[in-house]
C-alpha positions as CSV (number, residue, x, y, z in Angstrom):
1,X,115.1,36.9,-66.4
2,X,111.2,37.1,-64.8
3,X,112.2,35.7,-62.1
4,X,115.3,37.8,-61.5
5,X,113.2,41.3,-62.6
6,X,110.7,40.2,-59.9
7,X,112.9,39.8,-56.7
8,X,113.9,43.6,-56.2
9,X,109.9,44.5,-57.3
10,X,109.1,41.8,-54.2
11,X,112.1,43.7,-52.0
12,X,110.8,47.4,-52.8
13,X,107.5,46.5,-51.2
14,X,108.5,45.0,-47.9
15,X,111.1,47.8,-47.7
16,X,108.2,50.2,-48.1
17,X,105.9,48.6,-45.6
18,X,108.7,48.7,-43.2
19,X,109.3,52.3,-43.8
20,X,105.5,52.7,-43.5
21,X,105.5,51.2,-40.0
22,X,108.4,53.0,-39.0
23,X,107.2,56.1,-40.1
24,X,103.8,55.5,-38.1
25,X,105.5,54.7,-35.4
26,X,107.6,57.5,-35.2
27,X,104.4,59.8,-35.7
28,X,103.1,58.1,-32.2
29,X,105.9,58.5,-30.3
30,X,106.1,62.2,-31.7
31,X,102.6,62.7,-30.7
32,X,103.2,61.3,-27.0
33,X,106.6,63.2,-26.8
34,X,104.6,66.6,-28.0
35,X,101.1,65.4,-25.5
36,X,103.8,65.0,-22.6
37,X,105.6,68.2,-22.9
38,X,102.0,70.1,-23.6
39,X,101.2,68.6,-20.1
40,X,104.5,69.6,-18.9
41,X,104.1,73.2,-20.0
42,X,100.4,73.6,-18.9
43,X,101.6,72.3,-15.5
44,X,104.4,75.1,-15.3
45,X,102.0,78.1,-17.0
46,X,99.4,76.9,-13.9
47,X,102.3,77.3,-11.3
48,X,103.4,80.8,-13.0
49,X,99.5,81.7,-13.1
50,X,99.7,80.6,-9.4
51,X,102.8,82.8,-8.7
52,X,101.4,85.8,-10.6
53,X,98.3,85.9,-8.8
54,X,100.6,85.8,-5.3
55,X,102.4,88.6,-6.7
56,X,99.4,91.0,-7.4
57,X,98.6,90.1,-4.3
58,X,101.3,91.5,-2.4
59,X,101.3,94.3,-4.8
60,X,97.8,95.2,-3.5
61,X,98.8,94.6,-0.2
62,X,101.6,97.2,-0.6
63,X,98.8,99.8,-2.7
64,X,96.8,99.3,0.7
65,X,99.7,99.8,3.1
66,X,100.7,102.8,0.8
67,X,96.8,104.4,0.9
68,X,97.3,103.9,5.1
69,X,100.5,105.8,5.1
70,X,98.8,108.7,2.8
71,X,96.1,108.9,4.8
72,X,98.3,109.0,8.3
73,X,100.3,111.5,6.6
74,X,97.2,113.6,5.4
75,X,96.3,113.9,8.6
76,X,99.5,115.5,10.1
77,X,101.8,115.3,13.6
78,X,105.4,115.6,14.7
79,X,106.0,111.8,13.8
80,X,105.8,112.0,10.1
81,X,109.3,112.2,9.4
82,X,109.4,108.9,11.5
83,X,106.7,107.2,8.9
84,X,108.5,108.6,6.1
85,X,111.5,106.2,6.9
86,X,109.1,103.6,7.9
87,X,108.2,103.9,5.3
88,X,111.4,103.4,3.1
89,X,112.5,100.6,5.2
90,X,108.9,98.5,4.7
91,X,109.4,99.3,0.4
92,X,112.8,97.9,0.8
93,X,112.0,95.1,3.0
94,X,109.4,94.1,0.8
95,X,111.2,94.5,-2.6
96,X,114.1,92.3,-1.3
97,X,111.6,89.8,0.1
98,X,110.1,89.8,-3.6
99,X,113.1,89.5,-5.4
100,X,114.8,86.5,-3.3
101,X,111.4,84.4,-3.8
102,X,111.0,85.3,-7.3
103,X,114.6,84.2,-7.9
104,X,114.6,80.8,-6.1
105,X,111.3,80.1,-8.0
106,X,113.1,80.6,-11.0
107,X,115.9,78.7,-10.2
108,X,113.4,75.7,-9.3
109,X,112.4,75.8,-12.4
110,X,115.2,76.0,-14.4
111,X,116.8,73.3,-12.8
112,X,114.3,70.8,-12.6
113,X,114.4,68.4,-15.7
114,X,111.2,67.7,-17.7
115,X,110.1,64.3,-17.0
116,X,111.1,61.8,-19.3
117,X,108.5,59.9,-21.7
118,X,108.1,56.7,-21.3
119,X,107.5,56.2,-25.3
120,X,111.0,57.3,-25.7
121,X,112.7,54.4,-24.2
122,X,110.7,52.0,-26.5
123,X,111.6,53.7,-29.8
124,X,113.6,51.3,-31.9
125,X,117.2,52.6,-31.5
126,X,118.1,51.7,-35.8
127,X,115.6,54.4,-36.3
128,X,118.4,57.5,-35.7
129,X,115.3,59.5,-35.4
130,X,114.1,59.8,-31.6
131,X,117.2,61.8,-29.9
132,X,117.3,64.8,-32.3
133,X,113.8,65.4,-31.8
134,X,113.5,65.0,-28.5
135,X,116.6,67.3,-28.4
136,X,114.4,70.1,-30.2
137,X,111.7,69.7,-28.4
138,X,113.6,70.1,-25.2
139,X,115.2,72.9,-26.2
140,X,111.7,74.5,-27.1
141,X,110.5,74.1,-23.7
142,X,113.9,75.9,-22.2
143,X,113.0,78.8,-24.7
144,X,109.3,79.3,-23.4
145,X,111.0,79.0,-19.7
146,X,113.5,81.3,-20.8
147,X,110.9,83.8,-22.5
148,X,108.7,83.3,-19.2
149,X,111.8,84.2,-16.9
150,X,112.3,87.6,-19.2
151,X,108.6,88.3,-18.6
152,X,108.9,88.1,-14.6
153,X,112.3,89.8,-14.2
154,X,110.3,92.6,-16.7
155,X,107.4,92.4,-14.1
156,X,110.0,93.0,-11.1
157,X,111.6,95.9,-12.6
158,X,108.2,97.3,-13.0
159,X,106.8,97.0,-9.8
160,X,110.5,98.3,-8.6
161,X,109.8,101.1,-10.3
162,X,105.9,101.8,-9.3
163,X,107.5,101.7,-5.7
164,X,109.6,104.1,-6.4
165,X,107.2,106.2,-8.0
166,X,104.4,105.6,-4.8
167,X,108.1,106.7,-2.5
168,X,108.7,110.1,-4.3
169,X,105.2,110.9,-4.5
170,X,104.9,110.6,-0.4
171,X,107.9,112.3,-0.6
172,X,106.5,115.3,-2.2
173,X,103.3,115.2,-0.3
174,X,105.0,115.3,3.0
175,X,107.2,118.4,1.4
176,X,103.6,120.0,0.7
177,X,102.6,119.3,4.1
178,X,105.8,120.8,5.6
179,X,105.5,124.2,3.3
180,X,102.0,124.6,4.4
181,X,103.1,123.9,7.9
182,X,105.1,127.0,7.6
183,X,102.9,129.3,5.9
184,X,100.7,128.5,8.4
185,X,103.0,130.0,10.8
186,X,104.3,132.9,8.8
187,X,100.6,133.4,8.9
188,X,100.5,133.4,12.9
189,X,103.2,135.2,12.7
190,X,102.2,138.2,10.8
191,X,98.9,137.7,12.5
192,X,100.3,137.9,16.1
193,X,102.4,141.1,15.1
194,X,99.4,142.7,13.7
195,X,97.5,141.8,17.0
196,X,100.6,143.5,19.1
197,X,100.6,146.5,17.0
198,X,97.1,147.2,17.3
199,X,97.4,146.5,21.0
200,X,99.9,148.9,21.5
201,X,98.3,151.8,19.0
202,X,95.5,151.1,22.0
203,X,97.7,151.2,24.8
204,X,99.4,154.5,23.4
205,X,95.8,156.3,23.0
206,X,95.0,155.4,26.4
207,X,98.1,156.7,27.3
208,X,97.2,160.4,25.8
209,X,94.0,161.2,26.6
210,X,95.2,160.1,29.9
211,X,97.9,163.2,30.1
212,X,94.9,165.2,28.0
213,X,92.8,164.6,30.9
214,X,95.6,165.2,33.8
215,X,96.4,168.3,31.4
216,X,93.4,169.8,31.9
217,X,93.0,169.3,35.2
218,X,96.4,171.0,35.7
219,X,95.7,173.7,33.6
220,X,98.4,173.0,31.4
221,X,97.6,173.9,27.4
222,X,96.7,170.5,25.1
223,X,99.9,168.4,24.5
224,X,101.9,169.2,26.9
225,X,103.9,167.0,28.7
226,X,102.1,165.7,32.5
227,X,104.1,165.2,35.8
228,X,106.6,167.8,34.7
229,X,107.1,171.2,36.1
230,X,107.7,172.3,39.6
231,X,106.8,168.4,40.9
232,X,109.4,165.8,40.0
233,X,107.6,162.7,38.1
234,X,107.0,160.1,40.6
235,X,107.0,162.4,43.9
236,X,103.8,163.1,45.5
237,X,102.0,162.1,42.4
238,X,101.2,159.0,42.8
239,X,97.2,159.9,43.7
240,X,96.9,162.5,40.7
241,X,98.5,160.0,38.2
242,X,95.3,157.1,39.6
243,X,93.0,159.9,39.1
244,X,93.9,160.7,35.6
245,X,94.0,157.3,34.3
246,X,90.6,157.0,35.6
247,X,89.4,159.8,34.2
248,X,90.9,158.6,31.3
249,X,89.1,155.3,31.1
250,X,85.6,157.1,32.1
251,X,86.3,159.3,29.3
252,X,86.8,156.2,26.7
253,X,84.6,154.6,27.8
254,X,81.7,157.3,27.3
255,X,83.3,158.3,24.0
256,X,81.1,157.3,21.2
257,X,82.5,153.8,19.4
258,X,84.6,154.2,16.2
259,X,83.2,153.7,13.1
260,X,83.8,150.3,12.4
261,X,85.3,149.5,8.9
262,X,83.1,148.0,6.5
263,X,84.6,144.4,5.2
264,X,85.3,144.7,1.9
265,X,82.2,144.3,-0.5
266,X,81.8,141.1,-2.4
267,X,82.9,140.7,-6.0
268,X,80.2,142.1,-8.4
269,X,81.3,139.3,-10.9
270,X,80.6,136.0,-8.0
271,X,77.1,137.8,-7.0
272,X,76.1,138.3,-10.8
273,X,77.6,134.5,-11.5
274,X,75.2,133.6,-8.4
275,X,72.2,135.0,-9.3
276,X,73.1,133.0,-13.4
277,X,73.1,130.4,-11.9
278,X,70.4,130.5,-9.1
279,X,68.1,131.5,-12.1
280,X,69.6,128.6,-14.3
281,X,68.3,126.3,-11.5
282,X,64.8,127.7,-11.4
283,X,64.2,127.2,-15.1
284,X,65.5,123.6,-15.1
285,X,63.3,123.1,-12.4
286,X,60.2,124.1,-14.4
287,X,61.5,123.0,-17.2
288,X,61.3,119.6,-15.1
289,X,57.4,120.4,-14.8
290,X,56.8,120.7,-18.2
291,X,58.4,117.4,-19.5
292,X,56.4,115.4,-16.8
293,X,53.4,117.4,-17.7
294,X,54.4,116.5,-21.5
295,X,54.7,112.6,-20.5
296,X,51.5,112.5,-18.4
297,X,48.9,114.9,-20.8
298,X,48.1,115.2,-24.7
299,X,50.9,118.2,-25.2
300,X,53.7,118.1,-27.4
301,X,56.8,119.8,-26.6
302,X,58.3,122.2,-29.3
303,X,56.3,119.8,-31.9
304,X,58.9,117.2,-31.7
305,X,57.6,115.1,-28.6
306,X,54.5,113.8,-28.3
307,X,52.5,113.7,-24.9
308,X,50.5,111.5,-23.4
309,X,53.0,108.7,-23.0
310,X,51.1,108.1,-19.6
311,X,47.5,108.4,-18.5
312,X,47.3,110.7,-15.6
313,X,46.8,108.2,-12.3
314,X,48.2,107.3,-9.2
315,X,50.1,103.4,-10.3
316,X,51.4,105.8,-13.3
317,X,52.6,108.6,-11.4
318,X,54.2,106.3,-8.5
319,X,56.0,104.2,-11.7
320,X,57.6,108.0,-13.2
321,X,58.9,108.8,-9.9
322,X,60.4,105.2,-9.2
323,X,61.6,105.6,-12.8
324,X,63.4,108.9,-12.1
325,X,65.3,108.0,-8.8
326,X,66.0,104.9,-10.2
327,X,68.7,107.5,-12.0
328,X,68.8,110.2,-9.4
329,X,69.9,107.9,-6.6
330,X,73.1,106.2,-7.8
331,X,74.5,109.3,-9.9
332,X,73.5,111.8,-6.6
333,X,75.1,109.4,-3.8
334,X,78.1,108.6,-5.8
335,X,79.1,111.5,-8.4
336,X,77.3,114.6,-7.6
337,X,77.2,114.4,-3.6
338,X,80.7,113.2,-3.0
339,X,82.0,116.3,-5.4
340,X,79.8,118.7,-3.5
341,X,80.7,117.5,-0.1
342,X,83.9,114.8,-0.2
343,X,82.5,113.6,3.6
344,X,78.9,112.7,2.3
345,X,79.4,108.9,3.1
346,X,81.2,109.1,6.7
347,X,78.5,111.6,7.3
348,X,76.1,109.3,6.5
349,X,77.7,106.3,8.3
350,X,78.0,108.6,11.6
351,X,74.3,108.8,11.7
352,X,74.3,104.8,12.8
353,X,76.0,106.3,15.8
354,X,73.9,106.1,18.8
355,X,73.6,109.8,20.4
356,X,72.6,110.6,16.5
357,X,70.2,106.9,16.0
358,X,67.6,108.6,17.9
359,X,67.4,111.6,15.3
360,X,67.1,109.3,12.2
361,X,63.4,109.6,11.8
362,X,63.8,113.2,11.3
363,X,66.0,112.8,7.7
364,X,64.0,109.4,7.0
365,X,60.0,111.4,7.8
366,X,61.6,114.4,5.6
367,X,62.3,111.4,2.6
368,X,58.7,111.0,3.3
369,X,57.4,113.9,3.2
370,X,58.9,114.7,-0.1
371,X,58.0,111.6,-1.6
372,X,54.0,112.3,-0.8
373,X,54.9,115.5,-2.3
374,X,55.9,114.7,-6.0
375,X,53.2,112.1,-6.1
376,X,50.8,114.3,-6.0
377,X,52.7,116.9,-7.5
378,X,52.3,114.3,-10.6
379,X,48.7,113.8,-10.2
380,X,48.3,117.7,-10.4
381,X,50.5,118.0,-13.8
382,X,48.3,115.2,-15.4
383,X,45.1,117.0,-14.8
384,X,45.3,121.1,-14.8
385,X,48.3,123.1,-16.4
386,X,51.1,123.4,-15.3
387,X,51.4,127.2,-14.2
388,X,47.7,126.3,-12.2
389,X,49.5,123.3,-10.8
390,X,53.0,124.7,-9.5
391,X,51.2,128.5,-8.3
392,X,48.7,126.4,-6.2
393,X,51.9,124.4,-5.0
394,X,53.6,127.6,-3.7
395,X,51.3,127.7,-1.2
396,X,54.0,125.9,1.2
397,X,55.6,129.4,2.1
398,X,53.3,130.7,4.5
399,X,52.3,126.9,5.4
400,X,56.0,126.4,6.7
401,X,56.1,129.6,8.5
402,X,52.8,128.4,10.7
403,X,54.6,125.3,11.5
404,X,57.6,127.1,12.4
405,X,55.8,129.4,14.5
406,X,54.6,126.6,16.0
407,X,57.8,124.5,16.5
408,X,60.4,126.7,16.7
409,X,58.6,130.0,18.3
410,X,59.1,132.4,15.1
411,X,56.9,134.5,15.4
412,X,55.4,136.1,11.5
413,X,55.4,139.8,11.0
414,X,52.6,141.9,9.1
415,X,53.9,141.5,6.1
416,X,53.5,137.3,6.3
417,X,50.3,137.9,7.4
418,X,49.2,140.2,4.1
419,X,51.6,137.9,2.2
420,X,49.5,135.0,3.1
421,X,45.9,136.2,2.7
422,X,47.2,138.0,-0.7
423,X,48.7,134.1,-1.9
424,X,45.8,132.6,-1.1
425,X,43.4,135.4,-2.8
426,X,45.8,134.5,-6.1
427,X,45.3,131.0,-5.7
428,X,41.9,131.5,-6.0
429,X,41.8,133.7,-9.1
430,X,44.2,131.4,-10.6
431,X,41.5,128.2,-9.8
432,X,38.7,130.4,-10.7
433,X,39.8,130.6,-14.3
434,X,39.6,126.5,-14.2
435,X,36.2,126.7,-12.8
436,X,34.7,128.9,-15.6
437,X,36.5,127.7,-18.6
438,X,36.5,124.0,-17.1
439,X,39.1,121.4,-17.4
440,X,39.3,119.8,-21.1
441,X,42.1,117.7,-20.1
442,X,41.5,116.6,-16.9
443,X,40.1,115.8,-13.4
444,X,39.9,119.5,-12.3
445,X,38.5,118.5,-9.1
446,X,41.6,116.1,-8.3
447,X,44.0,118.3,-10.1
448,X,43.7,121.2,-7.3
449,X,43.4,119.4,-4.6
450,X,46.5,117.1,-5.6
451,X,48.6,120.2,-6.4
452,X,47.2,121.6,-2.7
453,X,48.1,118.3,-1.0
454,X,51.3,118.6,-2.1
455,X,52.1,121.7,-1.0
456,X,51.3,120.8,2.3
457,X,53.4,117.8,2.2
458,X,56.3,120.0,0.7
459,X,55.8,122.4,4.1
460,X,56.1,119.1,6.1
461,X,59.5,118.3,4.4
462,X,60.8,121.8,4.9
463,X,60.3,122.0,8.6
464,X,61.8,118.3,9.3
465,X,65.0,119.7,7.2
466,X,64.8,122.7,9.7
467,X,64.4,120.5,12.3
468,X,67.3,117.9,11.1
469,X,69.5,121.0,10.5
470,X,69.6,122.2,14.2
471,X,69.3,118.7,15.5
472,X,71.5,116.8,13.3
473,X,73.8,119.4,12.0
474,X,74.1,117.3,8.3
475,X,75.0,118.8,5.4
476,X,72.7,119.3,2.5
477,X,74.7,117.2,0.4
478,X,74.4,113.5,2.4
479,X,70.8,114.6,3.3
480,X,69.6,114.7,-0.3
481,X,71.1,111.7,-0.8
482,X,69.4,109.7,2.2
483,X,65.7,111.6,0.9
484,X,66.4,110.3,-2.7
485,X,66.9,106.8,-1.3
486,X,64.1,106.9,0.8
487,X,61.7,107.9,-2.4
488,X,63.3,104.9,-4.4
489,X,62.9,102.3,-1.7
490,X,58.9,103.8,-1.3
491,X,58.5,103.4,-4.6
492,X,59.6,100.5,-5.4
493,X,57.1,98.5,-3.4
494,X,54.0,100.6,-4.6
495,X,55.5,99.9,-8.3
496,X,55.6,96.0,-7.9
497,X,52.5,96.3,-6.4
498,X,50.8,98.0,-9.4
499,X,52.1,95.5,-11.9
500,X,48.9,93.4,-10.9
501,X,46.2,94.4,-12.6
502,X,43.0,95.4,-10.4
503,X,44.2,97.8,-7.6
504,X,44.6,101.1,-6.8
505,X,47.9,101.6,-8.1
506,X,48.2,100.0,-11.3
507,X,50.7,101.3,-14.0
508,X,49.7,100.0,-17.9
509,X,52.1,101.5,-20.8
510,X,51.9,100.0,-23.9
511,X,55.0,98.6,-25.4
512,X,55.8,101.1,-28.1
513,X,55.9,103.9,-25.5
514,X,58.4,102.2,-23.3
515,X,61.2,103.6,-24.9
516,X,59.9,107.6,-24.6
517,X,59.0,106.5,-20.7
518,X,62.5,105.7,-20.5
519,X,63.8,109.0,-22.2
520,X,61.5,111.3,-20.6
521,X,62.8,109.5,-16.9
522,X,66.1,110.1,-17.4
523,X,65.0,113.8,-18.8
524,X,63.6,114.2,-15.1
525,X,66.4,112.6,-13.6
526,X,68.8,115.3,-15.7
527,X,66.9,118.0,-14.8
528,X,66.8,117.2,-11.2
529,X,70.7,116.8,-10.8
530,X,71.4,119.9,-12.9
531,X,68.9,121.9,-11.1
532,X,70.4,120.9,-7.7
533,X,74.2,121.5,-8.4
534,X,73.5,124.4,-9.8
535,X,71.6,125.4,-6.7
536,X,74.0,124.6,-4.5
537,X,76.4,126.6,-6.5
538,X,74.4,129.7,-6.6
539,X,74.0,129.4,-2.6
540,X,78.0,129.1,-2.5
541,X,78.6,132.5,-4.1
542,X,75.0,134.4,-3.1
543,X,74.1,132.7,0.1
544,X,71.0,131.0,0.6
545,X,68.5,134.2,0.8
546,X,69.3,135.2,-2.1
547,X,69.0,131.6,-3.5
548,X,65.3,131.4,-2.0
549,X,64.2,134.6,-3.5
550,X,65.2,133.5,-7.0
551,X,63.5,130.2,-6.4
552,X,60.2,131.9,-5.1
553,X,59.5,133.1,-9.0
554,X,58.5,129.7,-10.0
555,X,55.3,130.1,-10.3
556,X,55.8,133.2,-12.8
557,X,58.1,131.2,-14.8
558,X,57.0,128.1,-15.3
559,X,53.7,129.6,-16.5
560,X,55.9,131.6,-18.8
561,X,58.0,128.5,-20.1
562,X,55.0,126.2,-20.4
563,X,52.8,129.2,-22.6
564,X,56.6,129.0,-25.0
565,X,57.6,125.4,-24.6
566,X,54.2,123.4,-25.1
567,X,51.7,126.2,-25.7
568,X,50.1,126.3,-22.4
569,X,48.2,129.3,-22.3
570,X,45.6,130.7,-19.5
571,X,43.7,133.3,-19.2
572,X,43.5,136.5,-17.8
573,X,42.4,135.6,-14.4
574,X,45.0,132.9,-13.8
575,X,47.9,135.1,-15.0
576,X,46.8,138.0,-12.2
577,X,46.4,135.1,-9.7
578,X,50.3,133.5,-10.9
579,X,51.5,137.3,-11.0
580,X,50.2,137.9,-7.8
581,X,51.2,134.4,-5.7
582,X,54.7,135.4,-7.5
583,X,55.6,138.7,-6.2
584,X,54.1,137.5,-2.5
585,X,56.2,134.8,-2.3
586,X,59.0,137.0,-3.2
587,X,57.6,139.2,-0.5
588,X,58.1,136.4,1.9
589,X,61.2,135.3,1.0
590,X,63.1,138.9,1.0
591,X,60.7,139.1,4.8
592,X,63.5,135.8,5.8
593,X,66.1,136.9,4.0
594,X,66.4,140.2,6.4
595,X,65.1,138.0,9.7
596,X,68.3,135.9,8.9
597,X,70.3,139.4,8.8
598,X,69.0,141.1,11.8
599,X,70.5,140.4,15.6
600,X,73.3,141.1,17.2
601,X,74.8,144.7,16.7
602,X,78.0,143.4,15.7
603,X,76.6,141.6,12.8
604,X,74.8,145.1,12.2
605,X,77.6,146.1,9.5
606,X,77.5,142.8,7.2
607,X,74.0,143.3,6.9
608,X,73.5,146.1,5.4
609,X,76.6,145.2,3.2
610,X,74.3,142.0,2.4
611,X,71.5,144.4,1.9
């Protein structure tokens, strides 16, 4: 009985290693089978990749064919109704060129089998095991292919359908176009009627004073009828008729003129938006001033902000201003500039041209200019106050109009000339104030002459944009943007420079101020973009005399804001001098504004309409 209870104990075991061998076995070949087709699939998802990549590519292709057409189409002709179906035709030439290659692909790759493992050929064929997995597995992979078909005939229908929606929308443009091509001949229309009716209420004056005139020298009474009477018309008459029309055109023509009709005033509600606005950008300009003097001098602004991030110096001063444009330069050229003037770059490009090469030093000396003018301007604010600082800096006015009397032959009046020695009296009363109290906080003696210095360098950059204006004929807009890049690229090297210690132009902040640096530059830079939109808006709706005469109250005003803002007082000699450099550069400024209003008769009317 032991031995017989022993034989199926003996039996159990090998059948279990066998089954344990089999079973490992079977995991192996599993594992190659699922290695193969994870090879298999990667292969396919690289091809799709491949073919997805091909297809965004055409698509862009097609988004860059369809910007071409817009733009041909923008810019008008008698052949647009030919692109239009061009148009069409390349759409559906290119979505039945898409859909025959996407469809052969696919069919490629349904058809073609997976390769077979070589690990299922050597799979013991008592298992009963292999062919039903191998089975599922196969039918997993046609599942993803099927899944990965459904995701490009998905993609297809979708870029179908963005075609369609690029087709209508040229489709409505091009109606646009054609309802403004005919307003724009209703508007001849009406235009060329009014022009005939006026021509022939002309024509029928002339016409009466000439049978007034041959009236009265017939002694017939006022309004009636010449060339009718004991004379038949056109007999004998033909000499009288030559003399009345004659007489008729001496007589017009040493009539007095008509009144001309005065154009219709301006809205009250744009001039008063105008001159918000114009006034908006003079405080955010001082406002400007009073943060830098904040960063560069022991003053704290409303309490909250403490100065002296900065000693005052030149390496400082060069690193705020490289600082600031380092944010001015990118937002002006590429937000503000292109939404004041949508031609700021191919204005910019044309200057590469070569009748306008030549010209280029004029923007690029004016980028100068203005650089050597807010570096000192920065050297000023770190050593006097600010209202000293910015009324000393308004000097510039009668400064540019010397230059342009030497340049440009315009000649000052009496009233520059009083302007100027009454500006320059100010300045002195506003300096002399400095002098007796002395200067707690700073260099005076660098202070003025900084603030004077750049002044003068501000007058240079104001005639080079005068210049650039008549030679050039660029618009503010791309010009601003080309003076901002030239102060960055300046700057730059002067900053790298400083960062060695032992020079002239060495910059040293200490680390825990490196954050308020970086707040208080993009404070500047904030200020500056603000203060030039809003500038450029007032000019829209004011003009630019106007503009300039609410600019010319800096001085006033900044005193004013720095005294509320950072408790900047001075004393009573500096407020007459700031008072009295205010209302003459307002003088000045209202002197331009009626030089630019004066000439020809014709523009007589308009200006005192201006006025």
């Amino acid at each position: 009985m032991g031995q017989l209870d022993n034989q199926p104990e003996n039996s159990t075991n090998s059948n279990t290693k066998e089954i344990e061998t089999l079973l490992s076995s079977m995991t192996q070949e599993l594992r190659d089978i699922q290695q193969n087709i994870v090879v298999q699939l990667a292969r396919d998802m690289a091809r799709l990749q491949a073919e997805q990549s091909r297809l965004t590519a055409d698509i862009q292709k097609l988004q860059n064919q369809q910007q071409q057409i817009q733009s041909r189409q923008m810019q008008g002709g008698p052949g647009r109704h030919t692109q239009q179906q061009w148009t069409k035709q390349l759409a559906q030439v290119m979505a039945s060129q898409l859909q025959q290659e996407l469809s052969e692909r696919l069919k490629e790759i349904m058809v073609a089998p997976p390769a077979p493992s070589q690990s299922l050929t050597t799979l013991d064929p008592n298992s009963g095991m292999s062919s039903p997995q191998t089975v599922n597995l196969n039918e997993n992979a046609y599942r993803l292919l099927a899944s990965l078909d459904t995701t490009l005939n998905t993609t297809f229908k979708n870029l179908q359908q963005e075609l369609s929606t690029y087709q209508s929308s040229l489709s409505q443009q091009l109606g646009r176009m054609h309802s403004l091509q005919q307003q724009g001949e209703v508007i001849l229309e009406t235009l060329v009627d009014r022009l005939i009716d006026q021509l022939q209420e002309e024509a029928t004056n002339v016409q009466t004073t000439a049978e007034i005139v041959t009236n009265r020298r017939q002694g017939l009474p006022v309004g009636a009828p010449a060339n009718r009477g004991d004379r038949p018309e056109g007999t004998g008459t033909q000499s009288d008729r030559i003399a009345a029309e004659r007489a008729a055109m001496a007589e017009v023509r040493t009539a007095p003129p008509a009144t001309p009709v005065p154009s219709p005033p301006a809205e009250s509600n744009v001039f008063v938006t105008g001159l918000i606005l114009a006034l908006l950008s003079s405080i955010t300009i001082s406002f400007q001033n009073i943060i830098t003097r904040v960063i560069l001098s022991a003053q704290d602004l409303f309490g909250l902000w403490e100065g002296q991030i900065l000693a005052p110096g030149a390496g400082n001063s060069l690193l705020i201003l490289g600082m600031r444009m380092l944010f001015v330069v990118p937002l002006m050229g590429f937000i503000l500039a292109p939404l004041l003037y949508p031609n700021t770059w191919r204005d910019i490009k044309q200057l590469g041209n070569p009748e306008k090469r030549g010209s280029l030093w004029i923007v690029i000396g004016s980028g100068l200019f203005l650089f050597m003018s807010q570096f000192f301007i920065y050297i000023a604010l770190g050593n006097i106050p600010t209202g000293v600082a910015i009324t000393l800096f308004f000097i510039f006015p009668p400064v540019t109009a010397v230059l342009a009397w030497i340049m440009f032959g315009d000649r000052p009046s009496f009233i520059f000339v009083l302007a100027t020695v009454t500006i320059y009296l100010g300045c002195f009363l506003t300096v002399s104030g400095r002098l007796t109290g002395g200067a707690p906080d700073g260099n005076l003696g660098l202070g003025i002459g900084t603030a004077i210095a750049s002044g003068l360098s501000f007058a240079g950059y104001v005639i080079l944009t005068q210049l650039s204006g008549k030679k050039l004929k660029l618009h503010p807009a791309p010009f601003s943007v080309i003076n901002f890049s030239v102060i960055l690229l300046l700057a730059i090297p002067f900053v790298i420079f400083g960062s060695t210690p032992g020079n002239f132009f060495t910059w040293n902040v200490l680390p825990e101020n490196w954050t308020q640096l970086w707040i208080g530059s993009i404070a500047l830079a904030t200020t500056t973009l603000i203060g030039y939109a809003l500038n450029n808006f007032a000019i829209a709706m004011m003009g630019a005399p106007l503009a300039s005469v609410v600019a010319a109250t800096g001085p006033g005003l900044t005193s004013l804001m720095a005294l509320l803002f950072i408790g900047e007082g001075l004393g009573l000699n500096e407020w007459l001098g700031v008072l009295i450099v205010t209302l003459w550069v307002l003088g000045i400024s209202v002197d331009n504004m009626n030089k630019q209003k004066k000439p020809a008769p014709v523009a007589a009317a308009p200006a005192k309409q201006g006025a």
